[in-house]
N, C-alpha and C positions, 0 to 999 in steps of 0.2 A: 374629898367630895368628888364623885365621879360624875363623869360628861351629864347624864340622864337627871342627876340631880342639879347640879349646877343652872340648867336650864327651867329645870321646872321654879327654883327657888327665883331665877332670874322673872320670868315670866309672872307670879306671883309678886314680886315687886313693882314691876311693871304694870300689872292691875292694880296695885294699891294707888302708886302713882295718880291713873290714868282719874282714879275714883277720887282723889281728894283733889283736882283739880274745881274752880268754882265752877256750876252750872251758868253757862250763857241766861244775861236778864232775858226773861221771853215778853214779848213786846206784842199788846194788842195797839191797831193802827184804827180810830176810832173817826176816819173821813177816807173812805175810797169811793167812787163811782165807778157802777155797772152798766154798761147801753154795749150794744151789737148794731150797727150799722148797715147791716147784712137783713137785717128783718123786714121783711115785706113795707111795712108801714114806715121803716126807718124808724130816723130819734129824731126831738125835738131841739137835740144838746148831744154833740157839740154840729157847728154846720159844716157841709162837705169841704172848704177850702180849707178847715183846720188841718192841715197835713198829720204833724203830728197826732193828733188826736183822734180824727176819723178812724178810727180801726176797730173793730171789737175786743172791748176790755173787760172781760170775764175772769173769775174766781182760778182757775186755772193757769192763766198766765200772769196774774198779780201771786198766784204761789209760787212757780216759779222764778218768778222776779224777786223776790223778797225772800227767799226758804232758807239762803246762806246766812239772811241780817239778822235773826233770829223773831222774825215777826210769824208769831203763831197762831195770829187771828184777827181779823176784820170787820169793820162795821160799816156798811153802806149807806152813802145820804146820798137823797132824792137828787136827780138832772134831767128829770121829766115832770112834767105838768099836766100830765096823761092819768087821770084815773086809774086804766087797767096796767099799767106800769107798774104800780104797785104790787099788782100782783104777779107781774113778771119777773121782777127782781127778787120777791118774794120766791117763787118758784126754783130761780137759777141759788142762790142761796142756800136754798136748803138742798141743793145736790150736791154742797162740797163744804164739808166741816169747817175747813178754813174761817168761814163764813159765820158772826154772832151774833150779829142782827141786824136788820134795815132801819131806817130813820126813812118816813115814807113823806109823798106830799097828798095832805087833805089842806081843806079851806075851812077853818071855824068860822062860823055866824052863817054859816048856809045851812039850808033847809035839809038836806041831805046827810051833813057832815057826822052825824051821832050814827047813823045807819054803816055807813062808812067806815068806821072808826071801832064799830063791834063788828064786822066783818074781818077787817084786816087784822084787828088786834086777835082775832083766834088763833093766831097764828104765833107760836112765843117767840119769832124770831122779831115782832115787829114792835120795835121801842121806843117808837114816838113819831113827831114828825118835825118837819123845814117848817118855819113862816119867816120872811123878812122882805129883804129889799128886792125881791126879785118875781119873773113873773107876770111884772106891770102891777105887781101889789103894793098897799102902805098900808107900809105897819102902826103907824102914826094914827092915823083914820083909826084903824080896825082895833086899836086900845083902846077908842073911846067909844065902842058899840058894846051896849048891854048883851047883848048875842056873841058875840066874838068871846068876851071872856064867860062869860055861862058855860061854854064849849070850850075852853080850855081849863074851868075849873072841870071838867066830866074828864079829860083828858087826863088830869091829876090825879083825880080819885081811882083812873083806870091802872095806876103806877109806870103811866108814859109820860116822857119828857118832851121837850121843844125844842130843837137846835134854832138859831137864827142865821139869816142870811146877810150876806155881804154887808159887815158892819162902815157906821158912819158914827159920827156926834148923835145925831137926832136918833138913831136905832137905841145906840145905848141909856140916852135918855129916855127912850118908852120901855125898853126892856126892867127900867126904876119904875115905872107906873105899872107897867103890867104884873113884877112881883108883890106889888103894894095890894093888887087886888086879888091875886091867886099863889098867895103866900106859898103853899103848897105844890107849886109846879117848877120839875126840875127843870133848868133852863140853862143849857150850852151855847157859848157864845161862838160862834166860827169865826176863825181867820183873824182875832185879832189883831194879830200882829203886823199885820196889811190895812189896817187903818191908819192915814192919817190925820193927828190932830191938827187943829184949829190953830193959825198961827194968828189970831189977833189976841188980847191976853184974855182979857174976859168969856170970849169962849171958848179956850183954853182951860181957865179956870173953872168951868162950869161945865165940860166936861171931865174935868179930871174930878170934880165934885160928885158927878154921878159914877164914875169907875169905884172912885172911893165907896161910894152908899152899896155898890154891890158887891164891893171887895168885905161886908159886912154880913152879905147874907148868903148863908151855909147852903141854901140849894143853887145857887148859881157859879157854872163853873165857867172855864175861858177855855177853850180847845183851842192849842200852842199847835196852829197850823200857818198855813201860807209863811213860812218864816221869811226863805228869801225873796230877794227883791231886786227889780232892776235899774241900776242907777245908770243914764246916761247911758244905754245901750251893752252895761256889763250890769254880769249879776255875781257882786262879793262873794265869794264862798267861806270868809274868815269868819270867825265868833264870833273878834273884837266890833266888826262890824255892826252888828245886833245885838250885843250885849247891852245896852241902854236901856233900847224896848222892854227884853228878856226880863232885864234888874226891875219896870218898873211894873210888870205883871207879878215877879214872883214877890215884889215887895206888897203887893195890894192884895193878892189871890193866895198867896204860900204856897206850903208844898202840897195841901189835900185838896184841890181844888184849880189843879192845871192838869191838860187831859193831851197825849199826843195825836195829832193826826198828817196824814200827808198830803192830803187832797190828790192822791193818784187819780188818775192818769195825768189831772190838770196840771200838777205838778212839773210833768215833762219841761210846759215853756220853758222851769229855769233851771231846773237841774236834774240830773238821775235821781233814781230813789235812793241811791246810797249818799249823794249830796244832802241831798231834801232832810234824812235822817242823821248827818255827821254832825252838823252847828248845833241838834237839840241833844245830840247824843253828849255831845261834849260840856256841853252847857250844863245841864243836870247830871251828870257821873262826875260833875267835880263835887256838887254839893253830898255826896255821898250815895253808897248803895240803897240805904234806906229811901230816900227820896228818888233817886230815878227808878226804883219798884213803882213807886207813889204813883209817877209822870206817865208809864211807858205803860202800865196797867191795872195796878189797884183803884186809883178813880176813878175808872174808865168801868168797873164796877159801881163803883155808887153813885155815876154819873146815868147810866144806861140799865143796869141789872140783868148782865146780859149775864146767859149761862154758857160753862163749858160745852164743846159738843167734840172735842177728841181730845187726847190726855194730855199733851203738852199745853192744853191751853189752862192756866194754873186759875186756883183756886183760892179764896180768903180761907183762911183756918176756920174750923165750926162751920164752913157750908158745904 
């Protein structure tokens, strides 16, 4: 075998190699926030003493930051209470594929909110919206106004979901009432795993009773966000540490119905984004390949129905 060939048959080996290596899981990130600081009117989220925070956190530098982790795509939930917010993020969004859809903020049971709501939804990148504990809203109240759920069953039929906000006992328990009434409405729960339960037994048990009743029902998912936490002025970066919580979402929710998010930029307080994403990464790639596709972005599909818009960001088979 002479020099000329030895190297090409080398080189061809070498491709072969290179090619049956597995392809990187590509990971949609289905909680980022977008605000610019810099804009005439400012934001309402986060306030100027946030250090960390205060900067503009735009599509461009959350790709950067994240482009070695293999995260190939993003979803933006609402951090303004601005009407035309919505249409700002909207706008920034769609100038960078990255980008798969917003989770906007309207108000159901106001006068306005159907007008609203066919405005913004012209738009396919926009896949539902926030209501919960934040705001100065309750969520509580506004379950039990014949107007509030009228506009989120219009919300369903429109095939946009609801994320909630800052969960507590009492959220999770209307989020049971609210499915009970608009059967049909997809509903992401945020931040789980930053709730704490009730340490007297019976409300404890009662709400582990209502976690139970939605760990039954197929449109409601749990978005495996805010994971870490800060104990005593340190924040664990170990598994074993959260692993309790983790066991007792994937024991109630399984594997098709836990969705990843980071909550970037907020995320900063307690760790990098390659922290933020190591404890779930590890956590779900033990349960196997098949389920961390599940966690990092196949539900994140039938959670949102969001569509590709560049080609690493993958697709279910037959769509």
């Amino acid at each position: 075998m002479n020099r000329r060939t030895f190297l090409g048959v080398a080189v061809g080996i070498a491709g072969l190699n290179m090619d049956a290596r597995p392809a990187p899981l590509p990971i949609i990130d289905t909680h980022i926030h977008l605000f610019d600081p810099r804009r005439p009117e400012g934001v309402p989220w986060p306030p100027k003493d946030d250090t960390p925070l205060y900067q503009p956190a735009l599509p461009d530098r959350f790709r950067q930051l994240t482009q070695a982790l293999g995260i190939v795509g993003a979803i933006e939930v609402e951090c303004s209470n601005r009407l035309e917010d919505n249409q700002w993020v909207l706008d920034v969004a769609g100038q960078d594929t990255i980008m798969v859809g917003t989770v906007g903020n309207l108000e159901p049971g106001t006068p306005d909110f159907r007008k609203h709501l066919e405005r913004f939804h012209r738009n396919p990148l926009f896949r539902g919206i926030r209501y919960g504990n934040l705001w100065g809203r309750n969520f509580g109240e506004q379950v039990s106004r014949p107007e509030f759920i009228s506009d989120l069953k219009v919300l369903a039929e429109a095939g946009l979901g609801l994320d909630t906000a800052q969960p507590d006992p009492a959220l999770v328990a209307n989020v049971v009432r609210l499915t009970d009434q608009v059967p049909g409405l997809r509903v992401v729960i945020d931040h789980l795993p930053q709730l704490e339960p009730p340490t007297e037994p019976q409300a404890l048990r009662t709400y582990q009773g209502h976690l139970r009743e939605l760990g039954k029902r197929p449109q409601v998912y749990v978005k495996v966000s805010e994971v870490l936490r800060r104990v005593g002025g340190h924040v664990p970066l170990d598994l074993e540490f959260y692993r309790p919580r983790l066991d007792e979402l994937w024991d109630i929710f399984g594997e098709d119905r836990l969705i990843y998010g980071s909550d970037w930029p907020n995320s900063d307080h307690l760790g990098t984004y390659p922290q933020v994403l190591n404890v779930v990464r590890e956590y779900f790639s033990s349960k196997g390949a098949a389920v961390a596709e599940k966690y990092f972005w196949k539900n994140s599909i039938a959670a949102y129905h969001w569509v590709p818009r560049q080609p690493n960001q993958p697709r279910l088979s037959g769509i």
